[in-house]
N, C-alpha and C positions, 0 to 999 in steps of 0.2 A: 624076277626080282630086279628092281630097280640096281645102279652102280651104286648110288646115293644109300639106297635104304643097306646096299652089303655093306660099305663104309663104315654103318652107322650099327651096326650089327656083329660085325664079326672083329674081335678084339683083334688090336696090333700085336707084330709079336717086338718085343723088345731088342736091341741087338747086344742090350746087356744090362745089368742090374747090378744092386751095390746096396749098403746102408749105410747112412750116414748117423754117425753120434752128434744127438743136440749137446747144447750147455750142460743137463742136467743128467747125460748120460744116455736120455732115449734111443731109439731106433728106429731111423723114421726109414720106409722103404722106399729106394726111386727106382725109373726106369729111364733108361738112355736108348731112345729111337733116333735113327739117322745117321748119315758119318760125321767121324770125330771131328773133322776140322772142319765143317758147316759152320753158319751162320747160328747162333745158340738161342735156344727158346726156354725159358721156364716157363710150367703151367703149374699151379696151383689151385688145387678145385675149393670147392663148399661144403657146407656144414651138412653132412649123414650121407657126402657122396664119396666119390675114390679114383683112382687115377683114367679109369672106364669112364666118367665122366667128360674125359676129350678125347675122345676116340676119335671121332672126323677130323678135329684138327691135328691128330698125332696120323693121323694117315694120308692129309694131306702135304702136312709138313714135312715131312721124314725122306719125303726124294729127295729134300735139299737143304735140309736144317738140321741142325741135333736137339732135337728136342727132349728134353730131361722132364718127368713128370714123377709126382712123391705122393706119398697118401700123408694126409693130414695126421697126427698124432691120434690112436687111438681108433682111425678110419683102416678100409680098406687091409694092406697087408703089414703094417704099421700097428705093433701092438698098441696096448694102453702103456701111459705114459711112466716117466720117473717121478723123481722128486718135484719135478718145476710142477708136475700136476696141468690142469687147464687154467690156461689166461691167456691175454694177447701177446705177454711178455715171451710165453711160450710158442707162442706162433712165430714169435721172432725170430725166436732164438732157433725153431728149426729152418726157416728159412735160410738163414746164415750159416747154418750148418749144411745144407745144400748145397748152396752155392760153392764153398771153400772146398767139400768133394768132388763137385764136378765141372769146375771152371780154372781154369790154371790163374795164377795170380793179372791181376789185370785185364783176363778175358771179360769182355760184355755182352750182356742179351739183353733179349728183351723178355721182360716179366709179365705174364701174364694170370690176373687170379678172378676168379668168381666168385661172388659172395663172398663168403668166409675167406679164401684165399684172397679175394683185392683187400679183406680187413688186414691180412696179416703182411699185405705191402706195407697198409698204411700202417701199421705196428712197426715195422721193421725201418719206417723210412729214414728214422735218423741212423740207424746199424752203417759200422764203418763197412762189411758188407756189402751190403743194399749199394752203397755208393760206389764202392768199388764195382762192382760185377753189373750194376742195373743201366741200361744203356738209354733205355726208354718203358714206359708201361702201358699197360693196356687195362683197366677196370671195369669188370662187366657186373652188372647189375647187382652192386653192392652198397653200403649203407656206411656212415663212419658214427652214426648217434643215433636217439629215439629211435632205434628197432622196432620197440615193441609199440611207443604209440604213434608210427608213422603207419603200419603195417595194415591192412587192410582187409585180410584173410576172414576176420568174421564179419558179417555182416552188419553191427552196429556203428552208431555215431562216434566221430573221434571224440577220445573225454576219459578222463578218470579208468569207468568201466570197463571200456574196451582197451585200455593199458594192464590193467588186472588180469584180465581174461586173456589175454596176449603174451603175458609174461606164465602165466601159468601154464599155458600152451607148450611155450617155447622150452619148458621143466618140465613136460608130463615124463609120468614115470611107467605109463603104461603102453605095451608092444605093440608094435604096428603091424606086428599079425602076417600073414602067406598075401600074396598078391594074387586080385582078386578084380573080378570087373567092381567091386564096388571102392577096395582103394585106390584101384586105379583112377576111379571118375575123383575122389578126394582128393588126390593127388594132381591131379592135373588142373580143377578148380583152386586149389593153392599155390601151386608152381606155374601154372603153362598156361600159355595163352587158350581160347577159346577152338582157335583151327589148327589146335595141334594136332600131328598123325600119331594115329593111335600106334605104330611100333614107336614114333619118337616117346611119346606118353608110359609105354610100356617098359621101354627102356631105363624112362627117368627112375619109374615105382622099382624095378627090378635090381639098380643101385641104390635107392633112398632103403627100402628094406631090408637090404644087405646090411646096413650100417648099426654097425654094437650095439643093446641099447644104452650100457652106460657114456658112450663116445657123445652119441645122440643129446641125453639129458645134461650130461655136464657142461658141452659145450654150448647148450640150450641157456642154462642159467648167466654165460660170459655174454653170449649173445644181448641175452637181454639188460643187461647192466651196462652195455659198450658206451665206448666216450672215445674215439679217434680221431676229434679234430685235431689237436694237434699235428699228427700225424701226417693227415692232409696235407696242412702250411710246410711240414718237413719234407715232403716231396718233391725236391727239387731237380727231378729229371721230368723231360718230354712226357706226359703223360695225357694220353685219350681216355677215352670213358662212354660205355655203351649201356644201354637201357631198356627195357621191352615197354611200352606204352601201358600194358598191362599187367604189369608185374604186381601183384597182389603182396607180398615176403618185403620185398624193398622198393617202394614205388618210386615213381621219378624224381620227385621232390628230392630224393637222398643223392640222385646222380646230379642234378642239377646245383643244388648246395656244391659238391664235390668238385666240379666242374667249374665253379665261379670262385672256388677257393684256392682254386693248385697254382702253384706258383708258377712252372710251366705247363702249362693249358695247352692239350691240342683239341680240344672241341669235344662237344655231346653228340654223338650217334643215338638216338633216341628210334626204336624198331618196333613201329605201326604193328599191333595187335600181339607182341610179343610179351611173354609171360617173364618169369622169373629165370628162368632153364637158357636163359640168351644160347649159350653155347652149343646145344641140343638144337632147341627151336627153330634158331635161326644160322645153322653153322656155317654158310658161306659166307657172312658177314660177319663173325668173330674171326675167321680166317683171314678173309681180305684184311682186315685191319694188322691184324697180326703181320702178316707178310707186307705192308705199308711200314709200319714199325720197324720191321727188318731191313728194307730196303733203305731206308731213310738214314736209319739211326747206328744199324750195326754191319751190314755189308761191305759198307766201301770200309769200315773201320777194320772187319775182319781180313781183309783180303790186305790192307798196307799194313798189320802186324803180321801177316805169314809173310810176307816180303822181306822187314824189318830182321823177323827171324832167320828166315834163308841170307841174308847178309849175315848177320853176326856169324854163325855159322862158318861161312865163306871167310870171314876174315879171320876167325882163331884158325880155320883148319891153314 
């Protein structure tokens, strides 16, 4: 067995856990890999996945970063939700609730989300939050509009049809059943590129089928209704943005709008033959970027605030 494929296989263990209360009371679960006074990473996954969904990069990170990762509301170990219910506002609002439990005031990382997690950066980007704790971002293969008739997943012409049939997809109400060489091949024609490895593929089906199915359907119906440009233009930190060439879910058209819209722009990563799954598919390159991010944006930053602090320190004592 490959290092790579154990990596990509055998969960991290956490070196501590917590729950954070959103706005409306929820209970969203995180996990804190790495030491406390590292450089800070949030990861934020996607829609019918869970904190297992960045596993390579919480194993590569974690010699030397504190990376914090949360299940989406309603995902993963993150019951179903409160009053706020599903919307982007919700997504916000737990975000910001993350952040506030595990970032001491003024701490920054770098934020990192996929799909559904880059929508709920861009939900959250005006959040007094967001600005505070967000150092720089990272956006992997995500969408801020037209979901449903940018998407690509069935095979028909774009048009009316294939929006109907897209949106009613994105609401189906029916279970996605035991994983199977046959959802597996569905699954990897919708999300993954075409030379995807089949543990990586297995992997993917083995969290998408975990996923509730009311978690699934509801946040199906947000999806497909979304409108996050604004949100976009509110993004006023450092922010990259990565792509799969073949992402069928959110094709490039959505990174590339994204990319020509942010206010600080650091450039399209666009990943020759990669599906929707970027962080899976292609995990040394949502890594490197991530750890560019950090090095750039929050290192030297983290390192003259533990200085700053050992002074203070020094002079009351």
């Amino acid at each position: 067995m490959s290092r790579l494929l154990h990596r990509d296989t055998v969960p991290p263990v956490p070196a501590a856990e917590l729950t954070a209360r959103s706005a409306d009371g929820s209970r969203i679960h995180v996990e804190l890999h790495g030491p406390e006074d590292a450089p800070a990473v949030v990861l934020a996954h996607g829609w019918t996945c869970n904190t297992r969904f960045w596993d390579a990069q919480i194993h590569d990170l974690a010699a030397d970063h504190r990376v914090i990762a949360y299940d989406q509301r309603g995902h993963g170990l993150t019951p179903e939700p409160g009053p706020g219910g599903y919307s982007t506002n919700a997504l916000a609002d737990d975000l910001e609730a993350v952040l506030a439990a595990t970032l001491a005031p003024g701490r920054r990382a770098v934020l990192a989300g996929h799909s559904m997690g880059g929508m709920t950066v861009m939900a959250a980007a005006a959040r007094p939050g967001l600005r505070e704790h967000a150092a720089a971002v990272l956006l992997c293969s995500t969408g801020s509009t037209r979901l449903a008739a940018e998407a690509r997943v069935l095979p028909l012409r774009a048009g009316a049809l294939r929006t109907r049939i897209t949106t009613a997809v994105l609401g189906a109400k029916a279970p996605l059943g035991p994983v199977n060489p046959v959802s597996r091949k569905i699954l990897k024609y919708a999300t993954m590129g075409a030379g995807s490895a089949p543990d990586r593929v297995d992997a993917c089906a083995r969290i998408v089928h975990s996923c509730p199915r009311r978690a699934r359907v509801e946040w199906g119906h947000v999806l497909a209704e979304l409108d996050l440009a604004a949100g976009v233009r509110e993004l006023r930190v450092p922010t990259a943005v990565i792509a799969g060439t073949d992402d069928r879910l959110t094709p490039p058209v959505h990174a590339r709008a994204i990319a020509a819209a942010l206010p600080v722009g650091l450039g399209l990563t666009e990943l020759a033959g990669m599906g929707h799954m970027t962080p899976v598919e292609a995990p040394e390159a949502v890594t490197a970027k991530i750890r560019e991010l950090v090095t750039r944006y929050v290192a030297t930053g983290t390192a003259a605030e533990r200085k700053a602090a050992t002074a203070e320190k020094e002079d009351v004592a």
